[in-house]
C-alpha positions in Angstrom: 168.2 111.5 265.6 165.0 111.6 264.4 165.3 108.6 262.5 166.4 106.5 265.6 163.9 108.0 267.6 161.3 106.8 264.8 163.0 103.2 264.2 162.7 102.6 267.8 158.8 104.0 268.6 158.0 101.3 265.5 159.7 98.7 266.9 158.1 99.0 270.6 154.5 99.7 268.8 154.9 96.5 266.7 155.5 94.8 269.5 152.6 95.6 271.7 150.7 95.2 268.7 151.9 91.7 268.1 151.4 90.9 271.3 148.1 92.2 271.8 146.9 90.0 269.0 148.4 87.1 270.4 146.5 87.9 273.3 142.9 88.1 271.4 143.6 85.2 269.8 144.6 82.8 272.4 141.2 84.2 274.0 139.2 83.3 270.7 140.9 79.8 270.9 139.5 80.1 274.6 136.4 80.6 273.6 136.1 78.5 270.5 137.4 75.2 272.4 134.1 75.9 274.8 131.7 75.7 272.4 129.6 72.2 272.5 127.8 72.0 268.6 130.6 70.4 266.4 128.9 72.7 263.3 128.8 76.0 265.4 132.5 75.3 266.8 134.0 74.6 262.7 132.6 78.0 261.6 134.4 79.5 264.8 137.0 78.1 263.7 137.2 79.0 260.7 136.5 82.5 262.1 139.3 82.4 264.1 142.1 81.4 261.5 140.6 84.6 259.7 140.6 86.7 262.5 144.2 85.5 262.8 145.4 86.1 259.7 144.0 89.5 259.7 145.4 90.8 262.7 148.9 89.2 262.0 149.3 90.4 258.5 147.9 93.8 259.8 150.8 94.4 262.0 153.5 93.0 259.6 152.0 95.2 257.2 151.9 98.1 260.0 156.0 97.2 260.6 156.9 97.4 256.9 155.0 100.8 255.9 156.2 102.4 258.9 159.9 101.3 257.9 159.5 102.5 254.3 157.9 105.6 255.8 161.0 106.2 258.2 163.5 105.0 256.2 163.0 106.2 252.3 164.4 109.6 250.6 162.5 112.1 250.8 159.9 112.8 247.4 161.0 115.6 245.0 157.7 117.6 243.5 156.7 116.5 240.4 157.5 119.3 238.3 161.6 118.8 239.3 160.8 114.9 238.9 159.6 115.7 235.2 162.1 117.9 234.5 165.0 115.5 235.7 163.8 112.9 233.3 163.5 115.3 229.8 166.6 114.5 228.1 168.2 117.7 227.1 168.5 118.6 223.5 171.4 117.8 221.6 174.4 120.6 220.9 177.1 119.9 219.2 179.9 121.1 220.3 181.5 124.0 217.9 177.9 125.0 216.5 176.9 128.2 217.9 173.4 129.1 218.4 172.2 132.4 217.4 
């Protein structure tokens, strides 16, 4: 239950983040296109494509952390981690040990 729960908070955040960013940036372009000097509106520009990527790699990275987060096993400690990976010593069957 709490997994759904989880799954579907994610999914309703991503998309008001993603949306929200559309927002800013279709307000950058906004402002961007109103600017007069050819030289001062290509740095804005190029501004903008960074802002851009930014914010939309931000939020796909926000979606995919948040899934692994949700969605992995749960970590054993380290010590039982360790201990799972020794190989055990070799007995032959038939030898006793004394």
């Amino acid at each position: 239950m709490k997994k759904i729960l989880a799954s579907f908070f994610t999914v309703i955040m991503v998309v008001a983040i993603t949306l929200a960013a559309i927002f800013v940036l279709v307000r950058a372009t906004l402002y961007v296109t109103a600017i007069v000097s050819p030289l001062e509106r290509a740095g804005a520009i190029v501004a903008e494509l960074l802002l851009g990527v930014a914010l939309l790699l931000g939020t796909v990275w926000l979606a995919t952390h948040l899934a692994v987060r949700i969605f992995s096993k749960p970590e054993t400690n380290d010590r039982q981690a360790l201990d799972a990976s020794e190989p055990k010593p070799f007995k032959a069957q038939g030898d006793p040990r004394v």
